[in-house]
C-alpha positions in Angstrom: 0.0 0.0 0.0 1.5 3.3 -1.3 0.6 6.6 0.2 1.9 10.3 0.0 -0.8 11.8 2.3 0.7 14.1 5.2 -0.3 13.1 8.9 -1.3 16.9 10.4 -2.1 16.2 13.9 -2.2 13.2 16.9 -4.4 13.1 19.7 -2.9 10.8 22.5 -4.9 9.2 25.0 -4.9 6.3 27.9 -6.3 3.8 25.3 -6.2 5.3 21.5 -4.5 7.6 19.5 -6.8 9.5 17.2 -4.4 10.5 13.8 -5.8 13.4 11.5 -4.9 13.2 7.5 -4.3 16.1 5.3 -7.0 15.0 3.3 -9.4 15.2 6.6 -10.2 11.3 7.1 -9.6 10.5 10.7 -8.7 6.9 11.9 -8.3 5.4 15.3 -5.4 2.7 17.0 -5.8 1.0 20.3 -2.4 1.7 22.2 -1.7 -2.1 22.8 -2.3 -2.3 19.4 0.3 -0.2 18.5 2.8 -1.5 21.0 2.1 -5.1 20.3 2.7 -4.5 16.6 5.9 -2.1 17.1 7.9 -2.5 13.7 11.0 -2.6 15.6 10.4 -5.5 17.8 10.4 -8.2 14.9 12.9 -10.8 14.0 14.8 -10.5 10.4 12.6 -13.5 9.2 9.5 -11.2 10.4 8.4 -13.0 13.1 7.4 -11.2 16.3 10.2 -10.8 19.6 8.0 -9.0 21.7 5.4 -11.6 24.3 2.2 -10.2 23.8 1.0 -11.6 27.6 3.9 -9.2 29.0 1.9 -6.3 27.8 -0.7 -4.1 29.9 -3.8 -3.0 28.9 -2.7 0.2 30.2 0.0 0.9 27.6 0.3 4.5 26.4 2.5 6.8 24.5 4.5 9.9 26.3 5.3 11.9 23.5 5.0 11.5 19.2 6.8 13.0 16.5 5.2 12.9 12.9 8.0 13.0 10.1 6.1 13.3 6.7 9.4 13.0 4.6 9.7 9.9 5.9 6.3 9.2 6.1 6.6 7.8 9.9 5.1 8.4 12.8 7.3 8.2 15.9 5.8 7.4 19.5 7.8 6.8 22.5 6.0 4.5 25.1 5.7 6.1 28.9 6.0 2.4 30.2 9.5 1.6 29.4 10.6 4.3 27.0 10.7 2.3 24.0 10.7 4.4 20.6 8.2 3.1 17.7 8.1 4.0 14.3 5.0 3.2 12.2 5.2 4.0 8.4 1.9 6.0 7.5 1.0 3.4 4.7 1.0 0.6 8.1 -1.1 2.7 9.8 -3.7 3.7 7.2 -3.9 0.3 6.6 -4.9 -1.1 10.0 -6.7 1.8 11.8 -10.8 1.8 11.9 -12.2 5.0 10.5 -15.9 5.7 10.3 -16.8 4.7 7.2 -15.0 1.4 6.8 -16.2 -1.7 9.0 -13.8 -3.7 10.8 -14.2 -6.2 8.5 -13.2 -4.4 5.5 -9.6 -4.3 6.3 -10.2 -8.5 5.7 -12.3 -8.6 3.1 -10.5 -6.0 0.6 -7.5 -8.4 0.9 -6.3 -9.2 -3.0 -7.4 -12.9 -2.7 -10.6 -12.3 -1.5 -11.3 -9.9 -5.2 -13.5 -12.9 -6.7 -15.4 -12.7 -9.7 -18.4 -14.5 -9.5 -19.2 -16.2 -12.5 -22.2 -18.9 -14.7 -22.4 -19.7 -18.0 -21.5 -16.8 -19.8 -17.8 -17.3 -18.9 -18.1 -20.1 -21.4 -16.8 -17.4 -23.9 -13.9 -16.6 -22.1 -12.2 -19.4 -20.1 -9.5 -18.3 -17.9 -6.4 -20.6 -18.8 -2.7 -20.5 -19.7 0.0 -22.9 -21.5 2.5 -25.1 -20.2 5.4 -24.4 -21.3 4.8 -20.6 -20.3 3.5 -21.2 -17.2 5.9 -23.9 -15.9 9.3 -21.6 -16.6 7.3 -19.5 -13.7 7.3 -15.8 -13.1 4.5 -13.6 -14.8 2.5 -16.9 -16.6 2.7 -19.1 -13.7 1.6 -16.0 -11.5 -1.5 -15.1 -14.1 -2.6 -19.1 -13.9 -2.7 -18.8 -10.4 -4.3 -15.9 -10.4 -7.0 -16.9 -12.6 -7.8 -19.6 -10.0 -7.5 -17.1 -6.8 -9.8 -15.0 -8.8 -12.7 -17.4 -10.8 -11.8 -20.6 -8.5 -10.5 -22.7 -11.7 -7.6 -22.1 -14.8 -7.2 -24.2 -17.8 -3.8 -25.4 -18.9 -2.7 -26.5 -22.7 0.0 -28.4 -24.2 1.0 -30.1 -21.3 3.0 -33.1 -21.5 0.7 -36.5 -21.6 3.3 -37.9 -19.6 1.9 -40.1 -16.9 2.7 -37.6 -13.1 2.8 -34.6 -15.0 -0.3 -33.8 -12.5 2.2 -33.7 -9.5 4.8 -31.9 -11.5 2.3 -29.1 -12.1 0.8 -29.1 -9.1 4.6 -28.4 -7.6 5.4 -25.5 -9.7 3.3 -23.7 -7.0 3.0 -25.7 -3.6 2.8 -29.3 -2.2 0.8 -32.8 -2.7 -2.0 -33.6 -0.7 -1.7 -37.1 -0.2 -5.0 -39.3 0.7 -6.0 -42.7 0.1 -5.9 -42.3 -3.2 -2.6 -41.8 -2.9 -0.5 -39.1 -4.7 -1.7 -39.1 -7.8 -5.1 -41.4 -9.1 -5.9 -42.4 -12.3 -9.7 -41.6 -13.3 -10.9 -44.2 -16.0 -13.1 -47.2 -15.9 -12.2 -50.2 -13.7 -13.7 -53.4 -12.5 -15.4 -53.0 -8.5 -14.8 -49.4 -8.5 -14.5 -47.8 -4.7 -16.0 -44.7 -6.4 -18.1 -43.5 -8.9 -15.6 -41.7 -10.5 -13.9 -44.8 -11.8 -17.0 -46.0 -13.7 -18.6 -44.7 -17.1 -21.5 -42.8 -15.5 -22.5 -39.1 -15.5 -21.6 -37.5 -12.3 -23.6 -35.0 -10.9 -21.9 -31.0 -9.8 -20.1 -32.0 -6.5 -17.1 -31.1 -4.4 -14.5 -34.2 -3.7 -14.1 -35.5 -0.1 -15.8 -33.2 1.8 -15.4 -36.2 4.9 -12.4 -35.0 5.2 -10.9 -33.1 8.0 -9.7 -30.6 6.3 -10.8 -31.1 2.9 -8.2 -30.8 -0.1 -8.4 -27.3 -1.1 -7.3 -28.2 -4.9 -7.9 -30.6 -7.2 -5.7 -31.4 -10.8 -7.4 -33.2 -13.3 -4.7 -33.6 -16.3 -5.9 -35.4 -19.6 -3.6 -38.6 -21.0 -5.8 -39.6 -23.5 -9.4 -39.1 -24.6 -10.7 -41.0 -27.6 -14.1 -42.3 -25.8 -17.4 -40.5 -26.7 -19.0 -38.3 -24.2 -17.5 -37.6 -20.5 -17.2 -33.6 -21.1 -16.1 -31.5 -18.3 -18.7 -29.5 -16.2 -18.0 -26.4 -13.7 -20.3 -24.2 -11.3 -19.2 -21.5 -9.1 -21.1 -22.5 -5.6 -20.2 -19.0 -4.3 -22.7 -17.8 -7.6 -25.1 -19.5 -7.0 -25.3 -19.7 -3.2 -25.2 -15.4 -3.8 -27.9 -16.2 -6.1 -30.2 -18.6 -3.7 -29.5 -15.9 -0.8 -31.2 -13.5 -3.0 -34.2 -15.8 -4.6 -34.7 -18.0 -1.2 -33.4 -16.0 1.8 -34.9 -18.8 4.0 -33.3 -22.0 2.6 -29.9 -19.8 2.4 -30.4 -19.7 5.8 -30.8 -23.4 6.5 -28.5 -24.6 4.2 -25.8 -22.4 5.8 -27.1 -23.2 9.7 -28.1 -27.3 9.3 -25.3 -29.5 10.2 -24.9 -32.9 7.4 -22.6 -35.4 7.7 -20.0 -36.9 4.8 -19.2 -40.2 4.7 -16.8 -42.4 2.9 -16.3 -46.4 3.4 -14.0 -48.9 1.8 -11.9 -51.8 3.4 -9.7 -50.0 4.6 -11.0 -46.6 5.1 -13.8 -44.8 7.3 -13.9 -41.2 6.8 -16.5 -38.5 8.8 -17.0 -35.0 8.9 -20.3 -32.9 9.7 -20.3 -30.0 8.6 -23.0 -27.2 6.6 -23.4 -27.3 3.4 -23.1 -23.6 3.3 -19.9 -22.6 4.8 -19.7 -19.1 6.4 -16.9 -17.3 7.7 -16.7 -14.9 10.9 -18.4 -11.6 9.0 -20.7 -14.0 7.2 -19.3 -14.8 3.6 -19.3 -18.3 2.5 -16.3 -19.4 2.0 -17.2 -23.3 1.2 -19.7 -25.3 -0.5 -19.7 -28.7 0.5 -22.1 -30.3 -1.6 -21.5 -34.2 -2.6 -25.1 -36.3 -3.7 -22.3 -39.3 -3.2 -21.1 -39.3 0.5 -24.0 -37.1 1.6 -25.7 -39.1 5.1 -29.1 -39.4 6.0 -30.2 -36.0 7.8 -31.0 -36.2 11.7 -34.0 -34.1 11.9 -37.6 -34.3 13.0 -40.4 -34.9 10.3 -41.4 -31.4 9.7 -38.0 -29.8 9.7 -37.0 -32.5 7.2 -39.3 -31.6 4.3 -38.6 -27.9 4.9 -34.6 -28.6 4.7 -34.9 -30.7 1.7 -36.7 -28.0 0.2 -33.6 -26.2 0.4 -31.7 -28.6 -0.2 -33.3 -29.4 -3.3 -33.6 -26.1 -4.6 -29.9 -25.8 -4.1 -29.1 -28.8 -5.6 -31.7 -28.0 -9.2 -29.9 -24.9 -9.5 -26.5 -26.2 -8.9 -27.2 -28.5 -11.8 -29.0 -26.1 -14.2 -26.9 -25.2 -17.2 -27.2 -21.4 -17.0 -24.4 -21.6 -14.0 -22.2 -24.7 -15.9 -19.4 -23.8 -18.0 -18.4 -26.9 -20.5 -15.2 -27.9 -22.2 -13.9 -31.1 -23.4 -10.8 -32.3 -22.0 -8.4 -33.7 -24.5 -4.5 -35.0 -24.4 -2.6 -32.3 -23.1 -5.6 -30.5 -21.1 -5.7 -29.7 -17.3 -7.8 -28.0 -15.3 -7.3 -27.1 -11.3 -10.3 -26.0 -9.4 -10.8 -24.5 -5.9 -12.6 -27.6 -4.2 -13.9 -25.3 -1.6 -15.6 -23.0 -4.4 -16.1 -24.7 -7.6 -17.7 -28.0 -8.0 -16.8 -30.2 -10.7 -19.3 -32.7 -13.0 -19.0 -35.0 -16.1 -20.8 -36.1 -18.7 -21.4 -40.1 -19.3 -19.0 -41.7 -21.7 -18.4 -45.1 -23.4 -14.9 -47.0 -23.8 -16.4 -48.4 -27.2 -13.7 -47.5 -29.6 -11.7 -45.8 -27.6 -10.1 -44.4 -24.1 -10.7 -41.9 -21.7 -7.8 -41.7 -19.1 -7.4 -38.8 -16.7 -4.8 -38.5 -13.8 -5.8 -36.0 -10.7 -4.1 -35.5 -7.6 -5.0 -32.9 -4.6 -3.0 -30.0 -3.2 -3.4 -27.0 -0.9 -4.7 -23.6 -1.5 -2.1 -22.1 1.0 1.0 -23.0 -1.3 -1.0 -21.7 -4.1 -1.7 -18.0 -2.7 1.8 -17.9 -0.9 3.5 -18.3 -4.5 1.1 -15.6 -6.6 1.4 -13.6 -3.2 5.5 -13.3 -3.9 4.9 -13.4 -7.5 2.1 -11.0 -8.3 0.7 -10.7 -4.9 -0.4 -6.9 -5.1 -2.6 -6.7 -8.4 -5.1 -8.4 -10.4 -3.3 -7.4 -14.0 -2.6 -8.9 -17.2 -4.7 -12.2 -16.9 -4.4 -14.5 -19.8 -7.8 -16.4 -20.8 -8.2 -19.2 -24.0 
């Protein structure tokens, strides 16, 4: 955050200090704030020095000095007389003023600039290519980016080697490793464990939400695909969960207040989480769907609270499968996609083996790997995306 405004005057106090701006905005910082925060008292790797718990409530500056050449503000603590200097774009940035909410400071974060999207993205998918993208810098940081922003990226021409998936997927973070194992092949087999591994449409869904946590990404990277059908389907849950907040305020509400429970079983796995299938944060924006016809458990409710939550749950459920929010694409040798699992559920057509093949290899990883790489890449804009 750049800033050239002048700091004109500071009102000190037992618990705040109240900074005027040339420009006349106002904001406020607690003093323990300020002294638990002090610039100075970090380690070179940025880590904090200073033990929060030795701090008193009753923390308070003697004296300040504003420096706009240097664009600092300068307080020296009554308590111990330690000297702080706070650069002005620090403390724009984390005081409250009166017409920003506290949450605001959080929400107006880079990675939290999403672009809701349904079918009309068909026109534009966001995407990159390979060879660009894996020699890093600006390409790999636009991919990424097109996945921070619209919770999926396309990638061409990649290599139909068999673990390119991982490779990719390490360009910007680290393997999730499950049951699956580190990579899983996606194509028809006898005695499948999962739908997946069979010919059969699949309905929108997100993968494994029994787990605790649940993979963030998913990699789905084409080998071969000579069978008919099995086209790729994506909906952005965040849409339409915006969208059945506005239509259905009601069934928002229960879908985002009813706890479910996710289930999967094989020989040698039990997996359980309960969860909503509507995921809210603190301040009240969804930041998961966890939506999977699959693993989904019988609901524990009464009678009457039943039909009204599959009301909601079937309204949900018809609109995440209606094709004005589904964007389409056919995956062919050399394609991959990646999705946010906690945002964008994924579907597929049905296909047949009859005269041909369709062999996919997908393997999970973390969204915290991914931001932390576009964050030291391209972390401070939303420029130059590349779409195909």
């Amino acid at each position: 955050m750049q800033t050239n405004t002048a700091l004109q005057f500071v009102q000190t106090g037992p618990q705040y200090c109240q900074l005027l701006w040339a420009n006349s905005k106002t904001n406020q910082l607690a003093n323990i704030f300020l002294r638990d925060n002090c610039p100075c008292c970090l380690h070179a790797n940025g880590q904090k020095l200073l033990e929060t718990a030795d701090l008193s409530l009753s923390v308070a500056p003697a004296e300040y000095a504003i420096d706009n050449e240097r664009q600092i503000l300068r307080l020296v603590w009554a308590t111990d007389g330690h000297t702080s200097e706070y650069p002005f774009a620090w403390l724009l940035q984390h005081g409250a003023t009166a017409e920003t909410p506290r949450e605001g400071r959080l929400l107006g974060r880079p990675e939290n600039a999403i672009t809701l999207w349904d079918a009309e993205l068909n026109n534009l998918l966001p995407g990159g290519k390979y060879p660009k993208v894996a020699a890093g810098g600006s390409a790999l940081a636009q991919w990424l980016g097109n996945t921070v922003q619209y919770g999926f990226s396309l990638l061409d021409d990649v290599p139909v080697q068999p673990g390119t998936v991982v490779q990719v997927a390490e360009l910007f973070g680290y393997i999730r490793q499950t049951n699956y194992g580190r990579l899983f092949d996606v194509k028809s087999v006898v005695n499948p464990n999962n739908l997946a591994y069979t010919g059969l449409a699949i309905s929108p869904h997100t993968d494994n939400p029994y787990r605790q946590p649940v993979p963030t990404l998913q990699l789905l990277h084409c080998i071969s695909s000579s069978a008919q059908g099995g086209d790729s389907i994506l909906v952005d849950g965040f849409k339409v969960a915006a969208d059945l907040a506005e239509l259905h305020p009601h069934y928002y509400y229960l879908l985002h207040t009813t706890p479910v429970t996710f289930s999967f079983r094989d020989n040698n796995n039990w997996l359980l989480r309960t969860t909503t299938i509507i995921e809210l944060d603190t301040w009240g924006n969804v930041v998961a769907v966890n939506f999977n016809n699959r693993s989904i458990q019988p609901f524990r409710l009464d009678a009457h609270d039943m039909v009204v939550f599959y009301d909601a749950y079937l309204t949900f459920a018809r609109m995440l499968a209606h094709e004005k929010y589904q964007v389409r694409f056919s995956l062919r040798s050399g394609h991959l996609y990646m999705v946010n699992n906690r945002r964008v559920l994924h579907a597929r057509t049905a296909f047949t083996n009859a005269g041909g093949e369709r062999w996919l290899q997908g393997t999970y990883a973390d969204i915290d790997g991914l931001l932390s790489t576009w964050r030291v890449l391209d972390g401070d804009s939303f420029r130059g995306y590349t779409f195909i």
